[in-house]
C-alpha positions as CSV (number, residue, x, y, z in Angstrom):
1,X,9.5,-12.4,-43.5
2,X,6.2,-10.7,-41.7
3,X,3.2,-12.7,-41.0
4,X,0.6,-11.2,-43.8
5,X,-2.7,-13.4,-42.4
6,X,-5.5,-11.3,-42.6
7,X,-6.2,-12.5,-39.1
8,X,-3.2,-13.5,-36.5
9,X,-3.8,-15.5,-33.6
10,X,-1.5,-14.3,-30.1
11,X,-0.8,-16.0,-27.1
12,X,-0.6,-13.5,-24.0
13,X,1.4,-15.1,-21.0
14,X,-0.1,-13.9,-17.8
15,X,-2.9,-12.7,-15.1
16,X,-2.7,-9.3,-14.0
17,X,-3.7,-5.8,-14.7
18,X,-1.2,-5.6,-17.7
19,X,-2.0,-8.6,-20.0
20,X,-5.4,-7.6,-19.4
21,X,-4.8,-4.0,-20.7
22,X,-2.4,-5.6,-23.7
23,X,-5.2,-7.9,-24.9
24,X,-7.8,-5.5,-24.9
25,X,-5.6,-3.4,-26.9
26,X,-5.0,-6.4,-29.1
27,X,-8.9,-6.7,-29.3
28,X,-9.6,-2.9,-30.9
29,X,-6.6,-3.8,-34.0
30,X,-8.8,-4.6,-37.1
31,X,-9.1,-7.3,-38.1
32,X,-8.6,-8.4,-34.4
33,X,-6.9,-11.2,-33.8
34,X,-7.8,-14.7,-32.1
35,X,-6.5,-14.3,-28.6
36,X,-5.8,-16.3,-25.6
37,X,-4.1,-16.2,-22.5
38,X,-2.7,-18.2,-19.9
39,X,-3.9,-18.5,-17.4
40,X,-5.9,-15.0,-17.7
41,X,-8.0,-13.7,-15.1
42,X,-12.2,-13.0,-15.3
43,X,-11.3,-9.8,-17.1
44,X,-9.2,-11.3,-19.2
45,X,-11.7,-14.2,-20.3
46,X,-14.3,-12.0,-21.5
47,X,-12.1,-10.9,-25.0
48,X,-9.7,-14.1,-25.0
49,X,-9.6,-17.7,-24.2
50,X,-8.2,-19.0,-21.2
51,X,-5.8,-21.8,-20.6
52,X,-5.1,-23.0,-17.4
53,X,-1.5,-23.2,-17.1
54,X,0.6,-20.9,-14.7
55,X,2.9,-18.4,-15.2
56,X,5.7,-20.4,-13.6
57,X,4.6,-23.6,-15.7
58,X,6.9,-23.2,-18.3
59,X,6.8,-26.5,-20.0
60,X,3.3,-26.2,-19.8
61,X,3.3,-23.0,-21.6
62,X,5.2,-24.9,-24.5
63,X,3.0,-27.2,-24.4
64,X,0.1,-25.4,-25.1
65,X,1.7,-23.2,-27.5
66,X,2.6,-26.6,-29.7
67,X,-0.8,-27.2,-29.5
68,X,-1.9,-23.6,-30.4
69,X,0.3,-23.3,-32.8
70,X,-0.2,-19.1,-32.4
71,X,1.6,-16.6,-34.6
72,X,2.9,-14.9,-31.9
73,X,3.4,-15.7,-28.0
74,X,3.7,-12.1,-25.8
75,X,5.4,-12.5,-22.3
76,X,4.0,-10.2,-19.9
77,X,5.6,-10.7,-16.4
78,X,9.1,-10.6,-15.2
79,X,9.5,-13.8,-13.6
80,X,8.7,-16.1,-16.3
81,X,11.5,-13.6,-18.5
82,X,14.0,-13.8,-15.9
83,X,13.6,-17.5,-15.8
84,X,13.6,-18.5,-19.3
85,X,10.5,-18.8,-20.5
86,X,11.0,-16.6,-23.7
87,X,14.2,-19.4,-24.4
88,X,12.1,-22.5,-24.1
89,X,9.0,-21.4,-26.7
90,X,11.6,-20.3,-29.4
91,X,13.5,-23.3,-29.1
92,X,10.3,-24.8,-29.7
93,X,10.2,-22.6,-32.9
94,X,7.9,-19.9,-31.8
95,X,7.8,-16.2,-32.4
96,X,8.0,-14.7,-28.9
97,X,7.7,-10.9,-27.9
98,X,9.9,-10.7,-25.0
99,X,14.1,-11.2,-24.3
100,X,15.9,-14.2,-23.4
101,X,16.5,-15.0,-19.8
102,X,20.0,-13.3,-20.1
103,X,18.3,-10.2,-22.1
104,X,16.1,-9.9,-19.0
105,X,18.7,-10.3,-16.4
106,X,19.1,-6.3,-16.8
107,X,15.7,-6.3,-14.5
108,X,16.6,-9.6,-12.3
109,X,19.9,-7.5,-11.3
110,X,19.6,-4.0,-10.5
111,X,23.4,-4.6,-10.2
112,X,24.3,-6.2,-14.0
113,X,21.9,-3.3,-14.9
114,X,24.5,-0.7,-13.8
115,X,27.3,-3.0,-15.3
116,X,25.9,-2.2,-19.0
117,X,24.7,1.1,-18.4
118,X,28.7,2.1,-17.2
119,X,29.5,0.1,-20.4
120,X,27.4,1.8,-22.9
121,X,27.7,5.1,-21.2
122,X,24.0,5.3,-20.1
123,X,23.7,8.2,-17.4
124,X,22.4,6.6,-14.1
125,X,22.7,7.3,-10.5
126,X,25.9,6.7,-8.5
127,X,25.8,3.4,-6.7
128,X,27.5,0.9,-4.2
129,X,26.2,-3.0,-4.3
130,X,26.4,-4.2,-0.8
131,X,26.9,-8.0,0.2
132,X,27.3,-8.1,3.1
133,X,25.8,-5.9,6.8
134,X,29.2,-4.4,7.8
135,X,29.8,-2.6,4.1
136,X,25.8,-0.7,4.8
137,X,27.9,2.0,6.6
138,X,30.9,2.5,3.8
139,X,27.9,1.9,1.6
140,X,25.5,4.7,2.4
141,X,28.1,7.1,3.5
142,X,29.6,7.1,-0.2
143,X,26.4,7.6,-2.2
144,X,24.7,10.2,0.7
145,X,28.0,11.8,2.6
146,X,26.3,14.6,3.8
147,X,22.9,13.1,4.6
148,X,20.7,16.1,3.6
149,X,18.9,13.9,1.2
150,X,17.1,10.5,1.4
151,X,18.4,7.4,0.8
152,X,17.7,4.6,-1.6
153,X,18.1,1.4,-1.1
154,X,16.8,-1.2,-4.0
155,X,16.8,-5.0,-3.1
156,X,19.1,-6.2,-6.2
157,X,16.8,-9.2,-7.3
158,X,12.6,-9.1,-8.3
159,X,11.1,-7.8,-6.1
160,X,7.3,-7.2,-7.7
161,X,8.4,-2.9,-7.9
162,X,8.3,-2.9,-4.0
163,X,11.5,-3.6,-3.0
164,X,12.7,-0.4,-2.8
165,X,13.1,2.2,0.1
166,X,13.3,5.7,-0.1
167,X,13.3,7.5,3.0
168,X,15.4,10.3,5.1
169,X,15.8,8.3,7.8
170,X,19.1,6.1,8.5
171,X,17.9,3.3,10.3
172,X,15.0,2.9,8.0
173,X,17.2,2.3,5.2
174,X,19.7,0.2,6.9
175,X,16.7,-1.9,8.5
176,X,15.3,-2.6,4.5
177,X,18.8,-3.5,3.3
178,X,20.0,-5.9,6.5
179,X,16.4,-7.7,5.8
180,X,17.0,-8.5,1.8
181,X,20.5,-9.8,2.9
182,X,19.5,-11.7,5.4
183,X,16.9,-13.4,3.0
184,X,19.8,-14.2,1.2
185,X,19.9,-11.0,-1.4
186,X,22.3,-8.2,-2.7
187,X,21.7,-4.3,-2.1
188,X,22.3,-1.6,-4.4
189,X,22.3,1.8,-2.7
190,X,22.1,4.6,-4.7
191,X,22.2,8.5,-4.9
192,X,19.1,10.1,-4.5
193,X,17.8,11.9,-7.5
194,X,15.8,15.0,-7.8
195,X,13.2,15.9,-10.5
196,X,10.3,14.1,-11.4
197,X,10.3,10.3,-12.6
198,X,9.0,9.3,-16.1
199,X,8.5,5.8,-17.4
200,X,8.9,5.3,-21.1
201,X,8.4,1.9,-23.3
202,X,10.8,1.4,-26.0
203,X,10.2,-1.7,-28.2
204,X,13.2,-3.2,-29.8
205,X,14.0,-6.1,-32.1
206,X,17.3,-6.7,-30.7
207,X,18.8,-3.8,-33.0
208,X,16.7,-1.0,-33.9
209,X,14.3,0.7,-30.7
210,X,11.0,2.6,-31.3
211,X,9.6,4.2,-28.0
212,X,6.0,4.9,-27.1
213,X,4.5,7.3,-25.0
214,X,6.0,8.4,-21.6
215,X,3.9,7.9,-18.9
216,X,4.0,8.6,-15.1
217,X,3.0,6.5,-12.3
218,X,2.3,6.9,-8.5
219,X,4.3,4.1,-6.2
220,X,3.5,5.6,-2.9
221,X,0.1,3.9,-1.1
222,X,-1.3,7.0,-0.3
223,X,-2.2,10.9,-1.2
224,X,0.9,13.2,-1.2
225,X,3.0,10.8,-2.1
226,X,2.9,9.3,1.4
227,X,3.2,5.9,2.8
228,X,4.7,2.5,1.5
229,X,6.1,1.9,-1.7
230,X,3.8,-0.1,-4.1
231,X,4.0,-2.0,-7.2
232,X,1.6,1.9,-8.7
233,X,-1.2,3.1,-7.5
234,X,-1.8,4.8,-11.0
235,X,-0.3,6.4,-13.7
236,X,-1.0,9.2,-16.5
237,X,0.0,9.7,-19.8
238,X,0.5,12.2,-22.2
239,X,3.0,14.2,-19.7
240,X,2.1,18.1,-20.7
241,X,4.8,19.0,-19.0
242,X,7.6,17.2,-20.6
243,X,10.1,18.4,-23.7
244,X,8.3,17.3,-26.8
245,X,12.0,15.9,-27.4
246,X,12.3,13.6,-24.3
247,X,11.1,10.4,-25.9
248,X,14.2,10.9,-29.1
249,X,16.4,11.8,-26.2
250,X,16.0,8.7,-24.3
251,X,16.1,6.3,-27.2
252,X,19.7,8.4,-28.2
253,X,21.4,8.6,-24.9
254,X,19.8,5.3,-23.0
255,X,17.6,3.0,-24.6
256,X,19.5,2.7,-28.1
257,X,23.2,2.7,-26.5
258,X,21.6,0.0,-24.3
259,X,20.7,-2.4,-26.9
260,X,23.6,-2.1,-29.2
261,X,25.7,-2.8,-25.9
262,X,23.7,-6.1,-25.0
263,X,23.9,-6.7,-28.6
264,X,27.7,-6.0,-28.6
265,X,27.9,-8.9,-26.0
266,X,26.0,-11.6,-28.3
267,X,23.0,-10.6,-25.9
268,X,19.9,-9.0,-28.3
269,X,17.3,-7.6,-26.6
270,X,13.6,-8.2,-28.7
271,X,10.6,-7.2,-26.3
272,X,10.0,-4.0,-24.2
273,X,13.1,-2.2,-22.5
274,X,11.1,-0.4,-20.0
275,X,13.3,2.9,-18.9
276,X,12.1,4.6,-15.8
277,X,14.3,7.6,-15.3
278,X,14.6,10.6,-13.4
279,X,14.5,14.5,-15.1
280,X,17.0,16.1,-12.6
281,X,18.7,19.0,-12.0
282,X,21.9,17.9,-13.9
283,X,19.6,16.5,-16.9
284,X,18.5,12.7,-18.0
285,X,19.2,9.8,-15.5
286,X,18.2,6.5,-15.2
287,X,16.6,4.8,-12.2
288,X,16.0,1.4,-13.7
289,X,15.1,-0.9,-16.3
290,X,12.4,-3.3,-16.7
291,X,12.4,-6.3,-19.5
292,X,8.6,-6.1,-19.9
293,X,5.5,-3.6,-20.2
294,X,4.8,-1.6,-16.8
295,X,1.8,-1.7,-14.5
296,X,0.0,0.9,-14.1
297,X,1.2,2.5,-17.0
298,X,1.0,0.2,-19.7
299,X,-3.1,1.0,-19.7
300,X,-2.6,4.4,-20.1
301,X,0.2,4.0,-23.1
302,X,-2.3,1.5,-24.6
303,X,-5.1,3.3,-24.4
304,X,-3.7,6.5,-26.3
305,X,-2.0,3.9,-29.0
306,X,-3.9,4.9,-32.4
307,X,-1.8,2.4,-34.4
308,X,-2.2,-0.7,-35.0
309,X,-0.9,-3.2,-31.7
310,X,-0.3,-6.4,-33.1
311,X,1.9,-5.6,-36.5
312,X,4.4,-3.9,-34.0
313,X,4.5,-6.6,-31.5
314,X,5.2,-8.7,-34.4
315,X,7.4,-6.9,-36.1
316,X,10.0,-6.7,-33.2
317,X,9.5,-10.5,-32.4
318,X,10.3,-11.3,-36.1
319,X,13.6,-9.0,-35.8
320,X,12.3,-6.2,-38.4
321,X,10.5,-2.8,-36.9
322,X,11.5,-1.5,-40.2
323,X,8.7,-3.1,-41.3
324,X,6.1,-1.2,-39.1
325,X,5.5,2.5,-39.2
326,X,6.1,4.4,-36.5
327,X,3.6,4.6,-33.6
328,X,0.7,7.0,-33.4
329,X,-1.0,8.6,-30.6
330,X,-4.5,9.8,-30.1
331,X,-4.7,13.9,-29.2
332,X,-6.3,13.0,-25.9
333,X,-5.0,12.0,-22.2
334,X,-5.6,8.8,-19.9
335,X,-5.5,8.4,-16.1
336,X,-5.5,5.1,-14.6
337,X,-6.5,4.5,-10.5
338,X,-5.8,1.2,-8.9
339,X,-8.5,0.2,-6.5
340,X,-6.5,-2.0,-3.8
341,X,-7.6,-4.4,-1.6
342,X,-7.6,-3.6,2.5
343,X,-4.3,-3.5,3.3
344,X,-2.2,-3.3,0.9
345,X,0.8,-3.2,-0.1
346,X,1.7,-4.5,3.6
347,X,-1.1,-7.2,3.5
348,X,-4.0,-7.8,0.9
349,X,-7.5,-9.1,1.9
350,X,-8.7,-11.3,-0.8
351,X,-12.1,-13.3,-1.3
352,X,-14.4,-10.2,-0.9
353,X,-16.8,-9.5,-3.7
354,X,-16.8,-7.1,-5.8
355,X,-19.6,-4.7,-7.6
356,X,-19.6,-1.6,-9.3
357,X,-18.0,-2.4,-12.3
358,X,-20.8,-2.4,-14.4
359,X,-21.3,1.4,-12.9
360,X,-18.1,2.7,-13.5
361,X,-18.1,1.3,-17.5
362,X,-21.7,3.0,-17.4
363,X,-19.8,6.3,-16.4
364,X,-17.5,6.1,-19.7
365,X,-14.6,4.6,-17.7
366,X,-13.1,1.1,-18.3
367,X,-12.2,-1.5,-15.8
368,X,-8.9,-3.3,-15.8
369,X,-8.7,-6.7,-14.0
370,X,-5.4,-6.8,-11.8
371,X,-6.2,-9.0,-9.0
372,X,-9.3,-10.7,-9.6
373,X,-10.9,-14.5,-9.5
374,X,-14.5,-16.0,-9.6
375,X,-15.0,-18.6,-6.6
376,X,-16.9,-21.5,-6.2
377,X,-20.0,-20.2,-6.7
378,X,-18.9,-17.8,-9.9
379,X,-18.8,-14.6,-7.6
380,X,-16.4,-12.2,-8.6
381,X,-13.8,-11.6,-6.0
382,X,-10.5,-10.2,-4.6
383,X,-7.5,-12.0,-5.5
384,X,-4.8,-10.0,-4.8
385,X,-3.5,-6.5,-3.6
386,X,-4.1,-4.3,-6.4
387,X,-7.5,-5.6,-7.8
388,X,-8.6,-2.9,-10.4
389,X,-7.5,0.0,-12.3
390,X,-10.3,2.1,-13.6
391,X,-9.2,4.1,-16.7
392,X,-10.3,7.6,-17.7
393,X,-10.0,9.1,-21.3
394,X,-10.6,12.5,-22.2
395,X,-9.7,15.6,-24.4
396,X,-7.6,16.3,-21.1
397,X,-5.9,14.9,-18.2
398,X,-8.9,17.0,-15.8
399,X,-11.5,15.4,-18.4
400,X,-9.6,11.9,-17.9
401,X,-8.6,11.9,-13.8
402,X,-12.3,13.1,-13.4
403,X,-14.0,9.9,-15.3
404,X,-11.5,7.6,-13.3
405,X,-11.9,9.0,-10.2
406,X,-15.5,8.7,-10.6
407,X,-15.2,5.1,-12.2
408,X,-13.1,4.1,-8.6
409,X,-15.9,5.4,-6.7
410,X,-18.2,3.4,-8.1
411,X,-16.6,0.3,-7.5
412,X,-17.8,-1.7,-4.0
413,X,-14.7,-3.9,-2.2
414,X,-14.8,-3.9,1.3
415,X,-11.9,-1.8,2.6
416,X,-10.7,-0.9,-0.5
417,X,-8.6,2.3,-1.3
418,X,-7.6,4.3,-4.0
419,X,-5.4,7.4,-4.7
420,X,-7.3,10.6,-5.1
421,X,-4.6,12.5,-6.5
422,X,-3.3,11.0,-9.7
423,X,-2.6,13.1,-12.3
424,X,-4.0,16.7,-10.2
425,X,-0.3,18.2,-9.9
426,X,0.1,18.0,-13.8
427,X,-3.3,18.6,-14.7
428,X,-2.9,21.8,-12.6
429,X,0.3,22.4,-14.2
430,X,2.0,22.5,-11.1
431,X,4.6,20.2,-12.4
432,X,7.8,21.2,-14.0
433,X,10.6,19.3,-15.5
């Protein structure tokens, strides 16, 4: 039975650029609920109350959800997933949004992940998991025979979206698989796909799945899709040059044959099933799954979500999205940028103030708190690689990239970067599916 309070109160699990997004979505729902977080971050702390307990501490998040007694706990990172800490809080007796530790396990093995796709006949990328250095040759010779296109080579374990390689050249992807197995990891290696990427949120209460808005993010570092692979640099959403019917036709042929299969093997998956997949030349393909909401794109989504947050959140912990209406979207479009520290991804400079926010919000934009922390003297600073992202709405994706751009601009961080090019190739419709 549905929680009918006239006002809920939500525990969000986490400190980066996503919970902040999800509570400040959770902030707009009317009546808005009573939030906190753990442990949050500055942005964070300014709609919710914060908790200091870690995102590994997963007694302590028990702990402070007995004493919270919340209507709903939301899970945002991987790592606490993978390890459990979805299992602990309901054994506890709390409503959780997010899967079990063995639900998740199809994002903590890239591997396993291929296992159920094969199973429930999910279309995905050829692929070889490699254990050991002498199988890399075999290896990449059977997924790239001819070599005329890059390989891929995906680190089978978390890997915080940057452990992954996609290059043309050889030794590069034989150097990035002989260092995850000498750290003690499996490779996949994988056929390249062509086609642009989409990312698309499905939320599921372990038998029915209701998607939200695709999205597209940015992993490269740098303009033209150049340099390192990140955890995004931004990400867009709606995607104007998508089939209307894409989000139906990944729930039919991925996302729902994915949960009945888990389901099929006493496994339900309740939480997001995060599908980024690939539009190629020989149709729908999968690249990979995530067990939780995305970052960058999970601001974007959120800010186009006209529906109510919480009641769906809800409704797919309690194990009933019959009992929510589907999702509605605002007519508009959102661009996020992520302002990174200097650096980044190879290194991240933190400690350095940081101004401009104030600026940017003045500008119309919003500012999302990724990687931030006050020090000892209540200074806003640097905490991490990817410190902001500066979101743009508009009536368009030119209207939206233009206030986010602008919002990035303003913001001050010595050595900082940002992407100048989110969202141009669609926005000048040079993007085709």
């Amino acid at each position: 039975m549905l929680v009918t309070l006239a006002r809920v109160k939500i525990l969000v699990i986490g400190s980066g650029g996503r919970e902040h997004a999800i509570i400040r979505r959770l902030a707009a729902d009317r009546p808005a609920p009573e939030l906190h977080a753990a442990p949050g971050n500055p942005g964070i702390a300014q709609l919710a109350t914060c908790h200091d307990v870690a995102v590994a501490d997963l007694a302590g998040q028990v702990l402070l959800a007995d004493e919270l007694r919340p209507d709903l706990v939301v899970i945002g990172p991987e790592a606490p997933l993978v390890a459990g800490a979805a299992d602990r809080l309901r054994e506890a007796g709390h409503t959780v949004f997010g899967p079990s530790a063995e639900a998740a396990h199809l994002e903590g093995s890239k591997s396993w992940a291929k296992e159920i796709m094969a199973a429930a006949g999910v279309p995905t990328a050829a692929s070889v998991t490699v254990t050991a250095p002498e199988q890399l040759g075999a290896g990449l010779d059977r997924v790239n025979p001819l070599g005329d296109v890059p390989f891929v080579v995906k680190a089978d374990g978390l890997a915080a979206g940057k452990g992954v390689v996609v290059t043309p050249a050889r030794d590069v992807a034989v150097a990035h698989a002989e260092a995850v197995l000498a750290s003690g990891g499996q490779v996949v290696l994988e056929e390249y796909l062509d086609g642009p990427e989409v990312s698309l949120f499905c939320v599921s209460d372990g038998t029915r799945v209701l998607p939200l808005a695709p999205a597209q993010d940015f992993k490269r570092a740098l303009d033209g899709d150049e340099g390192p692979n990140t955890g995004g640099m931004g990400a867009y959403s709606p995607l104007p040059w998508a089939p209307e019917s894409l989000a139906r036709e990944v729930v039919t042929a991925v996302a729902q044959p994915t949960i009945d299969e888990l389901a099929a093997r006493g496994i339900p998956f309740s939480g997001i099933l995060y599908c980024g997949l690939a539009l190629t030349s020989r149709g729908l393909r999968v690249v990979e799954f995530n067990a939780r909401f995305g970052d960058p794109e999970t601001q974007v989504v959120l800010e186009r979500l006209a529906s109510p947050f919480a009641p769906l959140l809800l409704a797919a912990a309690q194990g009933d999205l019959s009992a929510v209406d589907v999702p509605e979207w605002v007519e508009g479009a959102a661009v996020t940028v992520v302002v990174a520290s200097a650096g980044y991804p190879v290194s991240a400079q933190i400690g350095d103030p940081i101004t401009g926010i104030e600026e940017a919000e003045r500008l119309g934009a919003h500012v999302i708190h990724a990687g931030t922390a006050l020090d000892a003297d209540g200074v806003l600073v640097s905490a991490g690689g990817r410190v902001l992202t500066v979101v743009g709405a508009g009536a368009d994706l030119t209207a939206a990239r233009e206030l986010a751009l602008a919002g990035a601009r303003a913001i001050e961080l010595e050595g900082s970067h940002h992407r100048g090019d989110i969202a141009l190739a669609a926005a000048e419709g040079s993007v085709s599916a």
